[in-house]
C-alpha positions as CSV (number, residue, x, y, z in Angstrom):
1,X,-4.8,2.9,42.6
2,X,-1.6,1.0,42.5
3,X,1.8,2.3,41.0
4,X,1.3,0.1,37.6
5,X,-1.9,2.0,37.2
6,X,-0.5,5.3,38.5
7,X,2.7,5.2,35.9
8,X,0.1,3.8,33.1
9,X,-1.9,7.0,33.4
10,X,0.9,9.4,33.8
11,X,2.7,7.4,30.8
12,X,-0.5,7.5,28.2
13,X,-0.6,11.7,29.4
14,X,2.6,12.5,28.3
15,X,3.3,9.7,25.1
16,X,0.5,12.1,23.3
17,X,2.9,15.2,23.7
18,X,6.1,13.7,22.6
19,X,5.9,11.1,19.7
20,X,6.4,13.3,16.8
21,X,10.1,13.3,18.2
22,X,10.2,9.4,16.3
23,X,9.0,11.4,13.2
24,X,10.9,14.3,13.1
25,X,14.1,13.1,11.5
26,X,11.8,10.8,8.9
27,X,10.9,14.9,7.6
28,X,13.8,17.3,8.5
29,X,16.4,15.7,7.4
30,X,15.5,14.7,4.1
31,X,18.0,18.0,2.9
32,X,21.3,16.5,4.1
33,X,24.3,18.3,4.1
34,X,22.9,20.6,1.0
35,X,21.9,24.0,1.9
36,X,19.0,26.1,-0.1
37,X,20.4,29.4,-1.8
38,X,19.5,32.7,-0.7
39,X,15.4,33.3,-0.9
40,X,15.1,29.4,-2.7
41,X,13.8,26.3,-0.3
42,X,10.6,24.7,-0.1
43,X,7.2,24.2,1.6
44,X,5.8,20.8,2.3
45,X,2.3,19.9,4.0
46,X,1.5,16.3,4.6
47,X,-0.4,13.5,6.6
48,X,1.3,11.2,9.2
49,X,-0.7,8.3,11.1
50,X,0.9,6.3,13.6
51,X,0.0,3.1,14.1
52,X,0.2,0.4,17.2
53,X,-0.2,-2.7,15.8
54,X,-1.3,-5.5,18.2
55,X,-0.7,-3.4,21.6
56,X,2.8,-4.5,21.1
57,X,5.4,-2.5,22.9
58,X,9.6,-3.4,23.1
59,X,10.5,-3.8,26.9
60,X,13.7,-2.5,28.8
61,X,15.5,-5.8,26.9
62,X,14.2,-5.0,23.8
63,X,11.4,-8.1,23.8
64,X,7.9,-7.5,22.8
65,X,5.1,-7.8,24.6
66,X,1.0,-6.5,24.5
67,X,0.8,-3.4,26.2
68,X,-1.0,-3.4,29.8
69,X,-4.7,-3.2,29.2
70,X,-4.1,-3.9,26.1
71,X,-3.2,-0.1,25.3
72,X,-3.2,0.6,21.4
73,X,-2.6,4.4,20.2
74,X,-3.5,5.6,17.0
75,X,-1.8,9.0,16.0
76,X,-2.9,11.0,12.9
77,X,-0.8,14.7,12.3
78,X,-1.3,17.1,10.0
79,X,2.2,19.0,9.5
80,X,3.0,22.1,7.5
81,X,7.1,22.7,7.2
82,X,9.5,23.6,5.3
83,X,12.9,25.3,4.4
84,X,14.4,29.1,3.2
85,X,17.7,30.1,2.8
86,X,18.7,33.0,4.2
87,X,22.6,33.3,2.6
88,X,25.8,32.9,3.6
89,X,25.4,28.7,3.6
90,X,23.1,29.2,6.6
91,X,19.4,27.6,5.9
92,X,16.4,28.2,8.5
93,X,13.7,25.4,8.9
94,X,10.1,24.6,10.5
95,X,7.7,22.1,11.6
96,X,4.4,22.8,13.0
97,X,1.5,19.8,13.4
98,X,-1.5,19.5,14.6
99,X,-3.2,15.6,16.3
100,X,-5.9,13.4,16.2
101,X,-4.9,11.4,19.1
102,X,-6.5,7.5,20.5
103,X,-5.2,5.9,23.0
104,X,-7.7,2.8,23.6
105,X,-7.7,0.6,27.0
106,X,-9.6,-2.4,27.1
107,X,-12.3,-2.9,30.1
108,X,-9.8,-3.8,32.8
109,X,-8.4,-0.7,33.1
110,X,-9.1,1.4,35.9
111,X,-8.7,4.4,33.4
112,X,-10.6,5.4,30.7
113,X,-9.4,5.9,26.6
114,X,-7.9,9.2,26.1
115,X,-9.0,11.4,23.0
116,X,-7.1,14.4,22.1
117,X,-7.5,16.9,19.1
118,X,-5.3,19.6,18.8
119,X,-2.3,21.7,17.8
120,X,0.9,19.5,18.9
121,X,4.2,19.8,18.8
122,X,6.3,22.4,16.2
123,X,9.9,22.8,15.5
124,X,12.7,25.4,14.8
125,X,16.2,24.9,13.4
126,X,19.1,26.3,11.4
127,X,21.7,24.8,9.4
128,X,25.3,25.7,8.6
129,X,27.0,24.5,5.5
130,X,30.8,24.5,6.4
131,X,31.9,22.4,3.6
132,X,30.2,22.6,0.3
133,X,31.4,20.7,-3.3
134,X,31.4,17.2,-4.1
135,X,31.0,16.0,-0.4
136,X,29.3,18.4,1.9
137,X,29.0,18.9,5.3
138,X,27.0,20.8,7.5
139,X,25.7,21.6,11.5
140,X,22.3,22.1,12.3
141,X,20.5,23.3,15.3
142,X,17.0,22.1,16.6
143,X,15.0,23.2,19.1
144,X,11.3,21.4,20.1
145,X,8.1,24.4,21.2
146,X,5.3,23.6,23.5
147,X,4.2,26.6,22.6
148,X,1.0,25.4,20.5
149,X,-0.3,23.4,23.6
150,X,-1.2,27.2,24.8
151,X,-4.2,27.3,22.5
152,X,-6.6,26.0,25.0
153,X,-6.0,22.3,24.1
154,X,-8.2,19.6,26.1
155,X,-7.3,16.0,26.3
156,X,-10.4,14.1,27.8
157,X,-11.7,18.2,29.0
158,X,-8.2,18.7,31.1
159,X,-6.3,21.6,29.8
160,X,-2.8,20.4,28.3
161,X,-1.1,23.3,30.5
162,X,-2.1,22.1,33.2
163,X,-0.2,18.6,32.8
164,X,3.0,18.2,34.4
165,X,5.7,18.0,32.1
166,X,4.6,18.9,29.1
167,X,5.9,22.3,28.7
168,X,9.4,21.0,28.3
169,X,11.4,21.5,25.0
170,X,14.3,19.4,23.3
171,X,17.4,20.7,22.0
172,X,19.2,19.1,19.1
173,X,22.8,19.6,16.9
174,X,23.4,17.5,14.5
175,X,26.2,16.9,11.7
176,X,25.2,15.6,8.3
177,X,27.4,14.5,5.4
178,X,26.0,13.8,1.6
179,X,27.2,13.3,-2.1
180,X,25.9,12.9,-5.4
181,X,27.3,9.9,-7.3
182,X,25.4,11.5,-10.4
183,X,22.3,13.1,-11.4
184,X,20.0,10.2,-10.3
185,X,21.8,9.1,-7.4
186,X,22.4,10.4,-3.8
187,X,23.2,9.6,0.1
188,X,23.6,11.4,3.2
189,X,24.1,10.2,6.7
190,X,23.8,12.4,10.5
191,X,25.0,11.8,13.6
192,X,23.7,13.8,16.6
193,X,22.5,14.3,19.7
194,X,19.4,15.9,21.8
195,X,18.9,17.2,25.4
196,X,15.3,16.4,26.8
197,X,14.1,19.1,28.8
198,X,12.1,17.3,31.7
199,X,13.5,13.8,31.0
200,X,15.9,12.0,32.9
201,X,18.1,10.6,30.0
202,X,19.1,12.0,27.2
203,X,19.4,11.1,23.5
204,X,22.1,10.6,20.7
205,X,20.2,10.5,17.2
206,X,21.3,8.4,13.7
207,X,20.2,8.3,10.5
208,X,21.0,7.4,6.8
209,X,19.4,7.8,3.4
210,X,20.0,7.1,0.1
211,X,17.6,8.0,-3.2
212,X,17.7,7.1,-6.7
213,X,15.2,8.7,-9.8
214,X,14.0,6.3,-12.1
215,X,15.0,6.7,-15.6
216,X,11.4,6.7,-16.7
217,X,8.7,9.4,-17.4
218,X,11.0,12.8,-18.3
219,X,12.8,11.1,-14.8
220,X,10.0,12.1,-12.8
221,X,9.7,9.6,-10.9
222,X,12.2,8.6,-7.5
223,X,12.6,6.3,-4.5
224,X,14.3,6.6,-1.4
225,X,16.0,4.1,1.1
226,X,17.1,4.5,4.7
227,X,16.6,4.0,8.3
228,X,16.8,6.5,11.4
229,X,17.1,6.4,15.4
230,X,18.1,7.1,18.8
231,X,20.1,5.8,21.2
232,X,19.3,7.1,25.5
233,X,22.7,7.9,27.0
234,X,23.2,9.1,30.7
235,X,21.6,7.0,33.8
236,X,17.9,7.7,34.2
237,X,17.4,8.8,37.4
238,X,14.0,8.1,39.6
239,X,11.4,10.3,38.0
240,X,9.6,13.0,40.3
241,X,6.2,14.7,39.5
242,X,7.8,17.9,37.5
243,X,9.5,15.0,34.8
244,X,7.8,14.8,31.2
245,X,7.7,10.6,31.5
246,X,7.1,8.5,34.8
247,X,9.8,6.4,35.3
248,X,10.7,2.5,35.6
249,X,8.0,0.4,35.9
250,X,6.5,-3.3,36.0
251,X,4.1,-3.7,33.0
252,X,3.2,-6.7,32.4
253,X,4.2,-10.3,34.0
254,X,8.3,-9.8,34.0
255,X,8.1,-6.7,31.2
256,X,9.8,-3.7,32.5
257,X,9.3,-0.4,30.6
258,X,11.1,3.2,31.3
259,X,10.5,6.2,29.0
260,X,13.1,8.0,30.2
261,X,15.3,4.9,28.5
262,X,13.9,4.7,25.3
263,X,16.0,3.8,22.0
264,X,14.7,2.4,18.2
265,X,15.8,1.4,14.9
266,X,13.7,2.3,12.4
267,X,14.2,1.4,8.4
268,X,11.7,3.4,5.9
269,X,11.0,3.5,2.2
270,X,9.5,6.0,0.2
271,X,8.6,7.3,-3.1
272,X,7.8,10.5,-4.9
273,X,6.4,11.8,-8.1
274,X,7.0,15.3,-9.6
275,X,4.0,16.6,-11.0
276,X,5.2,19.5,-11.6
277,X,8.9,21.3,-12.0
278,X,8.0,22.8,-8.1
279,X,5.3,20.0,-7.5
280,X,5.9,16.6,-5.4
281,X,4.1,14.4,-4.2
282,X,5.5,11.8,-2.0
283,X,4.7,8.6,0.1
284,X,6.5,6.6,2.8
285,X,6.4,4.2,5.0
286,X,8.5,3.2,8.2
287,X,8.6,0.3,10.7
288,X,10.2,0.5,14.5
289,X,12.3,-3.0,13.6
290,X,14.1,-3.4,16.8
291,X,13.5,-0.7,20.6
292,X,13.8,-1.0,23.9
293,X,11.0,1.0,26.4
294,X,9.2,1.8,22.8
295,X,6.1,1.5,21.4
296,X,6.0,-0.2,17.9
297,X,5.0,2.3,15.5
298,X,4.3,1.9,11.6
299,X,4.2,5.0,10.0
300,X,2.1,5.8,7.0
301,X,3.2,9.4,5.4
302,X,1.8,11.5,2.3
303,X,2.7,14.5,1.6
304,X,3.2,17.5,-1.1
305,X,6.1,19.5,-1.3
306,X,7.0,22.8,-3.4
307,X,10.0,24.4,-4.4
308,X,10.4,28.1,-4.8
């Protein structure tokens, strides 16, 4: 097996156990700068498929290309997270999923599809308010768990565990910034950064978002504009067997790809509907526009939310 081949399979192993990372921001920081009250937050559970139109993946220069073999994933999570405040401006969060994973190869490929269905990746954080009024501001802290991989998860009958890499976690810290220009509309922005445990680059992470509520319907009715993404920082360095993503690597005619070197923009739109005064429902959609060493993703979300 040659070293395209050998990166292609190490590369499809460990893209299952780390793409919610692309979604993460689109869901946990939807709160801004605001803060939950003692005992108030919410609860949200949802549906988020991932889509590879085309086989197309962004190279090292940011140019697209079809994947090698033709590679196309297809990711579908169930998530169940949410929010609490626990007092003194401070604001606990979590994110657990679980994956319906494809990743289809055409008939060239020395390799076969890969199927997984199982518990995924969950998340932990806690956020600090240190400005509140018109325009606040606040730190948060994230951290990425393997831990759910432990539940004797297969991919193609291999134990997860027992993959190299995959036990790794990411650690995040973030500053957001928001404001309310009335009671219909609202923006926020972040700026931070994350530390990939088992990767040979790290990450600094963007986002903004802005929301208006229609004036229709008792005002139950809102839409939301914005765009997220990351930017790799630090020299990769040549990948060994213990690192979550292979490295550098010759894909297809003169289209280089490295995981370890990964960046995106990504712009999204969404909409929800509040059935009731505690009851959402929302929708969303988001597009990879421009990535370098990324797959392009669409991402279809739904989801329902309460407030306590």
């Amino acid at each position: 097996m040659n070293l395209v081949h050998m990166t292609q399979r190490h590369g499809r192993l460990m893209a299952l156990v780390t793409l919610l990372v692309v979604s993460l921001t689109y869901h946990a920081h939807a709160g801004g700068a605001w803060v939950d009250s003692l005992g108030r937050g919410s609860i949200r559970l949802g549906y988020d498929w991932k889509l590879q139109p085309g086989a197309l993946r962004y190279d090292t220069h940011g140019d697209l290309y079809r994947s090698l073999f033709n590679m196309t994933h297809d990711y579908r999570f169930l998530y169940a997270g949410g929010e609490v405040g626990l007092g003194w401006r401070l604001e606990a969060s979590f994110l657990v999923t679980y994956l319906w994973a494809r990743e289809i190869v055409d008939s060239t490929a020395e390799d076969p599809s890969r199927i997984y269905h199982g518990p995924s990746d969950m998340w932990l954080g806690l956020k600090y308010q240190i400005v509140d009024g018109d325009y606040p501001i606040a730190v948060g802290a994230t951290v990425r768990l393997p831990n759910l991989y432990e539940a004797n998860s297969t991919l193609n009958g291999q134990l997860l565990t027992e993959i190299t890499g995959l036990l790794g976690h990411d650690y995040e810290a973030s500053v957001y910034a928001s404001h309310s220009f009335n009671s219909s509309l609202y923006a926020s922005a972040s700026l931070g950064g994350r530390i990939r445990d088992g990767a040979s680059a790290n990450q600094v992470l963007y986002g903004a978002d802005a929301g208006y509520t229609i004036p229709i319907l008792g005002d139950r009715i809102s839409v939301r504009a914005g765009f997220d993404g990351v930017a790799s920082v630090g020299e990769p360095r040549p990948s060994t067997a213990k690192d979550r993503f292979p490295g550098l690597s010759l894909e297809r005619d003169n289209h280089f790809f490295d995981f370890n070197d990964a960046s995106y923009f990504r712009p999204q739109l969404g909409m929800s509907i509040r059935v009731l005064p505690t009851l959402e429902i929302n929708g969303g959609f988001a597009y990879i526009l421009w990535a370098h060493s990324s797959v392009l993703y669409q991402d279809f979300l739904l989801q329902v939310g309460y407030s306590f």
